[in-house]
C-alpha positions as CSV (number, residue, x, y, z in Angstrom):
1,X,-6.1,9.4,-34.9
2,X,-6.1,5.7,-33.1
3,X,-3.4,7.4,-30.9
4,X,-5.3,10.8,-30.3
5,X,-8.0,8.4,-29.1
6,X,-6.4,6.4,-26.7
7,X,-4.8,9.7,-25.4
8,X,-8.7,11.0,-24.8
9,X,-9.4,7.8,-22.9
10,X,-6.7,7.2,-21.3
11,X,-6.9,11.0,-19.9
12,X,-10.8,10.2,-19.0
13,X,-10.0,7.1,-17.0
14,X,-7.3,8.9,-15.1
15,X,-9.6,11.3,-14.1
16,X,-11.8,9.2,-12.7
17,X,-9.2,7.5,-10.8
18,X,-8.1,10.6,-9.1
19,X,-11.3,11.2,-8.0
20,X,-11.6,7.7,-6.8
21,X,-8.3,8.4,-4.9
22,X,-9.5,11.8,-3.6
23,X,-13.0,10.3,-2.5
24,X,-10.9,7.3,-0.6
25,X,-8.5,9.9,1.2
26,X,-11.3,11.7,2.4
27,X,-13.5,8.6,3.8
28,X,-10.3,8.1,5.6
29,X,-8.7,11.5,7.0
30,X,-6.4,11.4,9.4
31,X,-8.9,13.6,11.1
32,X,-11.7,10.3,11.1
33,X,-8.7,7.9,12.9
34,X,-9.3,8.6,16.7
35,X,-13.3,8.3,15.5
36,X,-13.3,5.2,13.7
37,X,-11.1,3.4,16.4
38,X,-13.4,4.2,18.6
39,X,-16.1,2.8,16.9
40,X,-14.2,-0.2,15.9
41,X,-14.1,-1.3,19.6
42,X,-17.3,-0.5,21.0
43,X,-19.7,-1.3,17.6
44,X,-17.6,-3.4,15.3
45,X,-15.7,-5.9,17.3
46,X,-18.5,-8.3,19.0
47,X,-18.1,-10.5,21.8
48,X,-15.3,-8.5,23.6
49,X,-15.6,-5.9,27.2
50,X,-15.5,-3.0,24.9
51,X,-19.0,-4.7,23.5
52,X,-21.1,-6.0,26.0
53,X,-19.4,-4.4,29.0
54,X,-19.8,-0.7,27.9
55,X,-23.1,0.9,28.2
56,X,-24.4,1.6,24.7
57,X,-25.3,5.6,25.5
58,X,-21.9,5.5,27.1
59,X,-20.5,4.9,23.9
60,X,-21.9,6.6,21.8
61,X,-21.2,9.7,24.4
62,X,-17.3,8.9,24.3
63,X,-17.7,8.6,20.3
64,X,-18.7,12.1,20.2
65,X,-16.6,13.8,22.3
66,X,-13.7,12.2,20.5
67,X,-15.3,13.4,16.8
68,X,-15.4,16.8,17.9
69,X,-11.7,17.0,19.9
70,X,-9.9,15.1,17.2
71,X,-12.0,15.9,14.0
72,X,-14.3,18.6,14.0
73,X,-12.5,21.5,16.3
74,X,-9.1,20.8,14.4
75,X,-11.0,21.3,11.2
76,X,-11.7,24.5,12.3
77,X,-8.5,25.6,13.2
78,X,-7.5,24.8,9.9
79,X,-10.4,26.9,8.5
80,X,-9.4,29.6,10.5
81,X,-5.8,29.7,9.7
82,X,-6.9,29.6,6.1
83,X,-8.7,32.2,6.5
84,X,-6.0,34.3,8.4
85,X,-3.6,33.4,5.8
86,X,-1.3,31.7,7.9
87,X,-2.0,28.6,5.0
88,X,-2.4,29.4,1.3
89,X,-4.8,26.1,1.8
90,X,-7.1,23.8,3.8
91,X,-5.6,20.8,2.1
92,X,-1.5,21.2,3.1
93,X,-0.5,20.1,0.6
94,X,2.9,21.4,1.3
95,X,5.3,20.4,4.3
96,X,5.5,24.2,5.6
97,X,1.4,24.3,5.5
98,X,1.0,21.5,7.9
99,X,3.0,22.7,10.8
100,X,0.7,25.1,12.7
101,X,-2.5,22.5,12.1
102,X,-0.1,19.6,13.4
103,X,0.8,20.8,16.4
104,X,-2.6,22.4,17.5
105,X,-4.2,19.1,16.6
106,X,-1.9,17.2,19.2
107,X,-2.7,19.7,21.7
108,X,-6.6,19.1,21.1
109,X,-5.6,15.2,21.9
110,X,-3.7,16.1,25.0
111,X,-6.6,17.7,26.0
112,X,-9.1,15.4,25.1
113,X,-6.8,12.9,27.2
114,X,-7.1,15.1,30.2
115,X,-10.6,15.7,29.8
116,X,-10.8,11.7,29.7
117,X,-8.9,10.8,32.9
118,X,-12.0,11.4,34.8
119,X,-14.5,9.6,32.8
120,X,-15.5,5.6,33.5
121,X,-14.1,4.8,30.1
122,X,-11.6,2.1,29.2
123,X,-8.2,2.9,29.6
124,X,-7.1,1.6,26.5
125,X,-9.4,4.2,24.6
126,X,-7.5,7.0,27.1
127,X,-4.3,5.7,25.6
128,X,-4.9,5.5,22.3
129,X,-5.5,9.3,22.7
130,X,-2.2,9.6,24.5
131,X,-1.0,7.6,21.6
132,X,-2.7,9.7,18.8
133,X,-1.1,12.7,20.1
134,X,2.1,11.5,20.3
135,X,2.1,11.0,16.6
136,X,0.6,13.6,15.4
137,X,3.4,15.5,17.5
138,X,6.0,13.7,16.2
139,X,4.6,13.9,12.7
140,X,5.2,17.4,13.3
141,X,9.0,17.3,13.7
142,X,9.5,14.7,10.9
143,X,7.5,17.0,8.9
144,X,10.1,19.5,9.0
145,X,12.9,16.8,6.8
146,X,10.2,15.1,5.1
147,X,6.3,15.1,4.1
148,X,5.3,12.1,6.2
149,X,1.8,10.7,5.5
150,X,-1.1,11.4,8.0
151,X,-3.0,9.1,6.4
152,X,-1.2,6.0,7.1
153,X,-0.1,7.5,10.7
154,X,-3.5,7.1,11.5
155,X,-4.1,3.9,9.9
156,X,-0.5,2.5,11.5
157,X,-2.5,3.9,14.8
158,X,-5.7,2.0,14.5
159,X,-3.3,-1.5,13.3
160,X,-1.1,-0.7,17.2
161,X,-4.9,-0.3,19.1
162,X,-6.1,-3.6,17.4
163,X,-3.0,-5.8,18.1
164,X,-2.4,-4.5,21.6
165,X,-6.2,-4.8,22.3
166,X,-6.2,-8.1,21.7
167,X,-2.9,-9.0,23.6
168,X,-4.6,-7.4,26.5
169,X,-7.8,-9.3,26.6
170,X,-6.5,-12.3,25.2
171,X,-9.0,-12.0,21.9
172,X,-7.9,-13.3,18.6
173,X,-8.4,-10.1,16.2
174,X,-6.9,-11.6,13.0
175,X,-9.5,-10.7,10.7
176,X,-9.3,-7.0,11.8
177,X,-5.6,-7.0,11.5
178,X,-6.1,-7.7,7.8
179,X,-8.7,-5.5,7.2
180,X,-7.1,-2.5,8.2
181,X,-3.7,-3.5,6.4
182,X,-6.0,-3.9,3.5
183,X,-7.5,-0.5,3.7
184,X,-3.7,0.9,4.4
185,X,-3.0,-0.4,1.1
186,X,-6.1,1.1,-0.6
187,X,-5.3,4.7,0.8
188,X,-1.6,4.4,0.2
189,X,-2.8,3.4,-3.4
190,X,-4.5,6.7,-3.5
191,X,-2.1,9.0,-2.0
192,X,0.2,8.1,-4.7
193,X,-2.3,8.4,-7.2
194,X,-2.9,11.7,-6.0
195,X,0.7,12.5,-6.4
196,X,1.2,13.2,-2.8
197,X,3.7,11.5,-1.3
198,X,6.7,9.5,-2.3
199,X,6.1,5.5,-1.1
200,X,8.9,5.6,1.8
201,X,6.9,8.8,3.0
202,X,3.9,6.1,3.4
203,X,5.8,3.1,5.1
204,X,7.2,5.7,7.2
205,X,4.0,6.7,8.3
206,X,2.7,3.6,8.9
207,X,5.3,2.9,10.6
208,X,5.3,5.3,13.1
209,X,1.3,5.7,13.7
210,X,2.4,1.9,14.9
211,X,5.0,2.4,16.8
212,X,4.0,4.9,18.8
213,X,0.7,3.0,20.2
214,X,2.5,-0.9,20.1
215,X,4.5,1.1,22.4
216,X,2.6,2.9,24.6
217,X,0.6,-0.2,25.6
218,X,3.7,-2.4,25.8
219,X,5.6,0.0,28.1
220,X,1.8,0.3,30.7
221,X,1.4,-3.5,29.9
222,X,1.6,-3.9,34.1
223,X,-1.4,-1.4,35.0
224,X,-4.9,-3.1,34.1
225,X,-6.3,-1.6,30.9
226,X,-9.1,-3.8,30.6
């Protein structure tokens, strides 16, 4: 009976975890990244160009038209493929459902880094769009062997913005480093919870969200981003 009711709890609490997990991989989709690095550098990160140098309707203009390139119209490419039937879900799950969404969400960065190169924005915000494209493209190949993790591509992303940020304007970003390796942990955490990657499949991601932006801003180090 003891061990029937352990069994109850223990399935209760594991519930509840998985919705913990779920809830914590939705705050941060890899669909929010491009969003919330944006808003790390022009609202969260005080004292710095990106603060006090940047117009405040300017930012939140920029803000916007990122949301909408890098979250809200690839949601709805996924929506409509779903709905065509070219994925049996909106949450690809499996590798050969993430393809088609991959690669059309890199194109909707290439554009909005075209549509960018015009604007009087920072030119480290116009890179790490560059740089989110080129991961999410190169997601898509590795995709192919193995079910990389979005999730920490985009966290690995923000971590490469942060450190070469700081290299660039010469501001000591410690506590943010830790933060978002923190918060990598957390969603990492959850993913596994969640059953949906292995943990390699997470460094990996990491990893290469990292990369890619380290270096993008290390090989343009000689053309003022400021």
């Amino acid at each position: 009976m003891c061990a029937k009711k352990l069994s109850i709890y223990q399935t209760y609490y594991l519930n509840i975890l998985k919705k913990l997990a779920l809830f914590i991989s939705v705050v941060f989709h890899p669909l929010l990244m491009a969003t919330y690095g944006c808003l790390l550098l022009f609202f969260c990160i005080q004292n710095t160009v990106y603060d006090y140098l940047t117009p405040f309707d300017a930012k939140w203009r920029v803000t916007f038209i990122v949301f909408f390139f890098s979250m809200i119209f690839p949601a709805l490419n996924i929506f409509i493929l779903f709905r065509l039937k070219r994925i049996p879900s909106i949450l690809l799950s499996k590798p050969s459902d993430r393809t088609y969404p991959y690669i059309i969400t890199a194109l909707f960065y290439f554009g909005l880094f075209y549509l960018l190169l015009d604007v009087n924005i920072w030119n480290s915000i116009k890179l790490f769009i560059l740089g989110g494209g080129v991961a999410i493209l190169l997601t898509s190949l590795i995709n192919f062997k193995t079910k990389i993790s979005a999730h920490m591509v985009g966290l690995g992303g923000i971590l490469g913005l942060i450190i070469s940020v700081s290299q660039l304007i010469k501001f000591d970003m410690t506590l943010f480093y830790i933060i978002i390796i923190l918060i990598a942990g957390l969603v990492g955490s959850a993913r596994l919870i969640l059953d949906e990657h292995k943990p390699y499949q997470l460094y990996l991601g990491f990893l290469l969200g990292f990369i890619v932006q380290i270096s993008l801003f290390l090989g343009l180090q000689k053309i003022i981003f400021a």
